[in-house]
C-alpha positions as CSV (number, residue, x, y, z in Angstrom):
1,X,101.1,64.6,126.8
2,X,101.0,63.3,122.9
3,X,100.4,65.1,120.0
4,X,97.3,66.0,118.5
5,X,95.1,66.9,115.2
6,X,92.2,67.9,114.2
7,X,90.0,65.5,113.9
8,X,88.1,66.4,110.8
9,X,88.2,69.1,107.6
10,X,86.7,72.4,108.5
11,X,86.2,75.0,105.7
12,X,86.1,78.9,106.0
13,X,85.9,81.8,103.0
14,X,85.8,85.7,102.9
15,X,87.3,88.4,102.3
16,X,91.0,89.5,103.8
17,X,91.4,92.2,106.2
18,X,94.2,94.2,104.3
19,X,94.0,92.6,100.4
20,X,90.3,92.8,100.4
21,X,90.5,89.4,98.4
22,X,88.1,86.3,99.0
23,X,89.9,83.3,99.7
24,X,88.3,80.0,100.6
25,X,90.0,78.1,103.6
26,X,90.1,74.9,104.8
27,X,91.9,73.1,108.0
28,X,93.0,69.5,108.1
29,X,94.3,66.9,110.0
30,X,98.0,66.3,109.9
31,X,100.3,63.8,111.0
32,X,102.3,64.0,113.9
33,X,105.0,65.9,113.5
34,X,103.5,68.4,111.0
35,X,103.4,71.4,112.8
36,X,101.2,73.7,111.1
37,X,102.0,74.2,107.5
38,X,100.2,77.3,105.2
39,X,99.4,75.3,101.5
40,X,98.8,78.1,98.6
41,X,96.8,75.7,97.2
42,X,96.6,78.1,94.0
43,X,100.4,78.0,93.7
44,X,101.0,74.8,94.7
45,X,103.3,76.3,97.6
46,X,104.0,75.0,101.2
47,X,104.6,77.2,104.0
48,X,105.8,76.2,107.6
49,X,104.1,78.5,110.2
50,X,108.0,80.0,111.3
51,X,109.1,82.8,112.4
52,X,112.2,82.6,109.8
53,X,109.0,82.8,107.1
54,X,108.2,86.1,107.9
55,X,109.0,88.9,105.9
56,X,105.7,91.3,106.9
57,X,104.6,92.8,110.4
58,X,103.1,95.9,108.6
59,X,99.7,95.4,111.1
60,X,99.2,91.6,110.7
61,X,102.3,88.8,110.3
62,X,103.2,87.6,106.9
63,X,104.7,84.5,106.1
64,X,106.9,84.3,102.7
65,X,108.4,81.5,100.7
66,X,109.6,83.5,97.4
67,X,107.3,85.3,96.0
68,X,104.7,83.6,97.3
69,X,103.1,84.4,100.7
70,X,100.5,84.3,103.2
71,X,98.9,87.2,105.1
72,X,97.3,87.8,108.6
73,X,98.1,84.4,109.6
74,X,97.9,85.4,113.8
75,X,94.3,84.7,114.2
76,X,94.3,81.2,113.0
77,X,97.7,80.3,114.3
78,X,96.5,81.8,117.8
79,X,93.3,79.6,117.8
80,X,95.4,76.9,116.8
81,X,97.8,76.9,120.3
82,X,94.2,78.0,122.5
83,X,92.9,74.3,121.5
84,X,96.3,72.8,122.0
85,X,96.7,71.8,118.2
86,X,100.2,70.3,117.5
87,X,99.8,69.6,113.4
88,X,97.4,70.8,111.2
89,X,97.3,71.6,107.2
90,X,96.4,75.0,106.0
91,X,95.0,75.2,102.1
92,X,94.3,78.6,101.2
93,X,93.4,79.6,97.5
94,X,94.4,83.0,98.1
95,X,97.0,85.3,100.2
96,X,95.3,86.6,102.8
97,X,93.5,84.3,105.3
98,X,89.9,85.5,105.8
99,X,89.4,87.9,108.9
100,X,86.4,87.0,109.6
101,X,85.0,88.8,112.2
102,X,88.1,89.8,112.9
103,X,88.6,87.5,115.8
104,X,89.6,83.5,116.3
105,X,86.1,82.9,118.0
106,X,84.7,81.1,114.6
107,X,87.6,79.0,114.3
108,X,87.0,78.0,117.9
109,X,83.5,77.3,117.5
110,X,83.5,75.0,114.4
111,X,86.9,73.1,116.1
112,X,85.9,72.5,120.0
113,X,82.5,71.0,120.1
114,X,84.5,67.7,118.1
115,X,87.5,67.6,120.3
116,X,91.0,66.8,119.2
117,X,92.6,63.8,118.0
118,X,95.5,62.2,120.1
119,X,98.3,61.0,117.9
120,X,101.1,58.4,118.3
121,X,103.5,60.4,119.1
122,X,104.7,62.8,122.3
123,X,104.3,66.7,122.3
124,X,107.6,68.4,122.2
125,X,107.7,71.1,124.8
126,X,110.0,74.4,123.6
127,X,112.3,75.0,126.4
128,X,114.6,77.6,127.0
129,X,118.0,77.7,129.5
130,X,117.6,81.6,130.4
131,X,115.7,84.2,130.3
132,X,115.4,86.6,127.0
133,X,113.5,89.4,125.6
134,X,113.3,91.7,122.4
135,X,113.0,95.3,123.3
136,X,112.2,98.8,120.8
137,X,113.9,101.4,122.3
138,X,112.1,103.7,120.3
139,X,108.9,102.4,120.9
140,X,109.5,101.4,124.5
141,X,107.6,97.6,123.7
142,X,109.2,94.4,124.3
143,X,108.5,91.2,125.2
144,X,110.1,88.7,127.3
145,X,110.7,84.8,127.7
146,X,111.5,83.3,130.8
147,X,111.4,79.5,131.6
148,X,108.3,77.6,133.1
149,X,107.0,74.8,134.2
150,X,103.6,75.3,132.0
151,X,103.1,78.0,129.2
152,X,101.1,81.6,129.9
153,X,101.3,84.9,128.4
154,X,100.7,88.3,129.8
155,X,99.8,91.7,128.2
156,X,100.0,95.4,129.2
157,X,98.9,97.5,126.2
158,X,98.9,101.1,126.5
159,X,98.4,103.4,123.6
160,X,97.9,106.5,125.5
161,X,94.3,106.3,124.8
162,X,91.4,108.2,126.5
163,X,89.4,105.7,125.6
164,X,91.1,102.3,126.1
165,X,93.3,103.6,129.1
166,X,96.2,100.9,130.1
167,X,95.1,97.7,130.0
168,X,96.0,94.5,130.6
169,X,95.1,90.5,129.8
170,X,96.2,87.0,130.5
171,X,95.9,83.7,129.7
172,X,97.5,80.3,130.5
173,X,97.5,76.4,129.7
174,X,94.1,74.7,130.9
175,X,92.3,78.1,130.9
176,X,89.2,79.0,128.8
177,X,90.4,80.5,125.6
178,X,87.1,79.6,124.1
179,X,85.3,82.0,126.0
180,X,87.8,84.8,127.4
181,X,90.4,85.2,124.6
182,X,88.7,83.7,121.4
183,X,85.9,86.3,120.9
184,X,87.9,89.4,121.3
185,X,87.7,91.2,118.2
186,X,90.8,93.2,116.1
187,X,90.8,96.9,116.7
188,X,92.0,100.3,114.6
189,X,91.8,104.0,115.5
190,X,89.4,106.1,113.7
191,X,92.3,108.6,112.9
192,X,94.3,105.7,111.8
193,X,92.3,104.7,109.1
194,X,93.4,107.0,106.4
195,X,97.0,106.5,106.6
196,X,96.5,102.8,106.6
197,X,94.6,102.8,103.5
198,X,97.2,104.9,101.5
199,X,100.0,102.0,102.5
200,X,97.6,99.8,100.6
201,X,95.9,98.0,103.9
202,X,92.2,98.1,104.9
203,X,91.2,97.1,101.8
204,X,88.9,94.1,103.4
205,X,88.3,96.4,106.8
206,X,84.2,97.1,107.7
207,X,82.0,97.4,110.8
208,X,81.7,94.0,110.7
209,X,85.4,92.9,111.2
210,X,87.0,95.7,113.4
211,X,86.3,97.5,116.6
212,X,86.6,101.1,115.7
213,X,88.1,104.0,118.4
214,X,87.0,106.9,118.0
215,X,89.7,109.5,120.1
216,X,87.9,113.0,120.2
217,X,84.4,114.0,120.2
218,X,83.7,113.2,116.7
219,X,82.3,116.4,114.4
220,X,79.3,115.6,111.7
221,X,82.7,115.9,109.2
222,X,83.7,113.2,110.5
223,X,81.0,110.8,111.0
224,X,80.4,111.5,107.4
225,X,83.9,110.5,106.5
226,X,83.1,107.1,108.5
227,X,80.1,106.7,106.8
228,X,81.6,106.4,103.8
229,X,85.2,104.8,104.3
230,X,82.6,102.0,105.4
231,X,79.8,102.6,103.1
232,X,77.4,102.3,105.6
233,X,74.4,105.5,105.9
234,X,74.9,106.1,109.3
235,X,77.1,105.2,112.3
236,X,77.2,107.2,115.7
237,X,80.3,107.3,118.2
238,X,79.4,106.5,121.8
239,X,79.8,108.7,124.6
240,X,82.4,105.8,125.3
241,X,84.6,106.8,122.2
242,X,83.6,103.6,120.2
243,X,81.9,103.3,116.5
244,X,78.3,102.5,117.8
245,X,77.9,99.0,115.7
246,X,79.2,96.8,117.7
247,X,78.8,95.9,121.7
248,X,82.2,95.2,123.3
249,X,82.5,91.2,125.0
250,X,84.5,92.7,127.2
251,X,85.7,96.4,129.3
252,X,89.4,94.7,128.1
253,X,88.6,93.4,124.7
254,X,91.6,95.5,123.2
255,X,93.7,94.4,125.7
256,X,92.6,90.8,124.8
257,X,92.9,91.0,121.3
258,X,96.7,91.8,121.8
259,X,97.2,88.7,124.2
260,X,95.2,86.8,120.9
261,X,97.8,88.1,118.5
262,X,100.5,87.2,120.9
263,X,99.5,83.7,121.3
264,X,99.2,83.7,117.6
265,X,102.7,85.4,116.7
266,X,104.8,83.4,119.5
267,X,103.7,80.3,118.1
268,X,105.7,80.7,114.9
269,X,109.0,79.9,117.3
270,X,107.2,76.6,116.2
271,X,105.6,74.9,119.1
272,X,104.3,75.3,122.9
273,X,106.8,76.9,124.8
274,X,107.6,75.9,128.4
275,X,107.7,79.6,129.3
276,X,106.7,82.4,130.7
277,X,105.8,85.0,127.9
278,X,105.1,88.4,129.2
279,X,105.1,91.9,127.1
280,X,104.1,95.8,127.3
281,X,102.8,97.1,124.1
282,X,103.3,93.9,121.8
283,X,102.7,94.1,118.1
284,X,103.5,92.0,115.2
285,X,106.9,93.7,114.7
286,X,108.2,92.9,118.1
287,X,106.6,89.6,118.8
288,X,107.4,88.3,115.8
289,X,111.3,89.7,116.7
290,X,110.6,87.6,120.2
291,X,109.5,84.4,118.2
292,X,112.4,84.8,115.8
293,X,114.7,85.1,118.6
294,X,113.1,81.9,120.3
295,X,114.5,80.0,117.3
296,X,117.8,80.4,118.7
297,X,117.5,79.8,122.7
298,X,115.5,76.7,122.4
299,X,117.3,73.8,124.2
């Protein structure tokens, strides 16, 4: 299989998830060999999409040359690998990449319907000798790399949740990432949402970019404090446990939003793998550990 690029410009703005700050983006093609490439096109800075560029995993993946850096990369980069896109150059006028709607579903959309473009030049497959993984003891997540003849990832998230419950989400080479992985929307506990704003994140978060949990039966306290972190009049909590804007794509959409991020994150060991990723509770920290690792064991 060869390379490939996109095949035209696409252009994206808004606001970050965690800076709050508008940033207008824009995707081109790139030659083979590229890889993808983060351009602060403010700063006049280029940043490979590595895991040896990351220096944040505080609830999205940072990438870092200096001073300078990019934030919540993992969408992108995830939508990136589900189309099978070898090169492409990132200009970003700001440091966080817009969320969006806090999934990789309009990247998808915009990029698909025009195909790729084949390059000159044959796709390097990552492959690894042996087997490896990267494990928190305290944490109990890890994730794991085994060699394969073709590239899939596997998910068990469990957050001892009454609402979400344990669940789990795959996806493989060749399989609709489009429709089943794409769409699947970031998530954040209602209970959460405090502490993450007094570490300076959140900033950009509404009920248009997150699916809210709600744990408990929410009091009228409560829903009031919602109402106004998000500056919206009212929002319910369904008997379900979620914020009542928004209409799950799927029973597992949490569980596939974690498989999107770890698509997104294992990418930065700079290619497609030839492997067999699989991980219980992943998160930026501990994929981005896996990816980093990866670096090492390639052949």
């Amino acid at each position: 299989m060869n390379q490939q690029t996109l095949t035209r410009e696409y252009r994206f703005e808004g606001r970050g998830l965690h800076t709050g700050k508008y940033a207008h983006l824009v995707l081109k093609p790139a030659p083979a060999g590229y890889g993808v490439r983060f351009v602060r096109t403010d700063l006049d800075v280029e940043i490979p999409a590595l895991a040896s560029r990351v220096t944040r995993t505080d609830r999205s993946t940072t990438i870092s040359d200096g001073e300078v850096s990019v934030v919540t990369i993992e969408h992108l980069m995830s939508a990136l690998t589900g189309l099978g896109v070898d090169n492409a150059r990132v200009e970003l006028d700001n440091e966080e990449v817009p969320i969006l709607d806090g999934s990789a579903e309009r990247y998808v959309r915009a990029i698909a319907p025009d195909g790729l473009a084949e390059q000159d030049a044959k796709r390097v497959w990552l492959s690894f000798s042996e087997p490896f993984e990267a494990r928190d003891e305290q944490t109990g997540s890890w994730v794991r790399v085994e060699p394969s003849d073709r590239m899939s990832f596997e998910v068990t998230v469990d957050f001892n949740s009454r609402v979400l419950g344990v669940q789990t989400a795959h996806w493989s080479e060749n399989a609709d990432y489009v429709g089943q992985i794409a769409p699947c929307r970031t998530f954040v506990f209602f209970h959460e949402l405090e502490f993450l704003a007094a570490r300076g994140l959140v900033k950009g978060g509404d009920v248009d970019n997150a699916i809210v949990i709600v744990e408990r039966p929410a009091s009228k306290e409560q829903i009031d404090n919602m109402c106004r972190f998000f500056g919206q009049p009212r929002l319910a909590v369904t008997p379900q446990g979620y914020l009542s804007n928004i209409k799950l794509h799927f029973p597992n959409e949490c569980g596939r939003h974690k498989l999107l991020d770890l698509i997104g994150d294992m990418r930065l060991m700079g290619g497609f793998p030839k492997a067999r990723i699989t991980a219980y509770k992943p998160g930026h920290t501990i994929n981005s550990v896996a990816s980093r690792t990866a670096l090492t064991k390639i052949k």
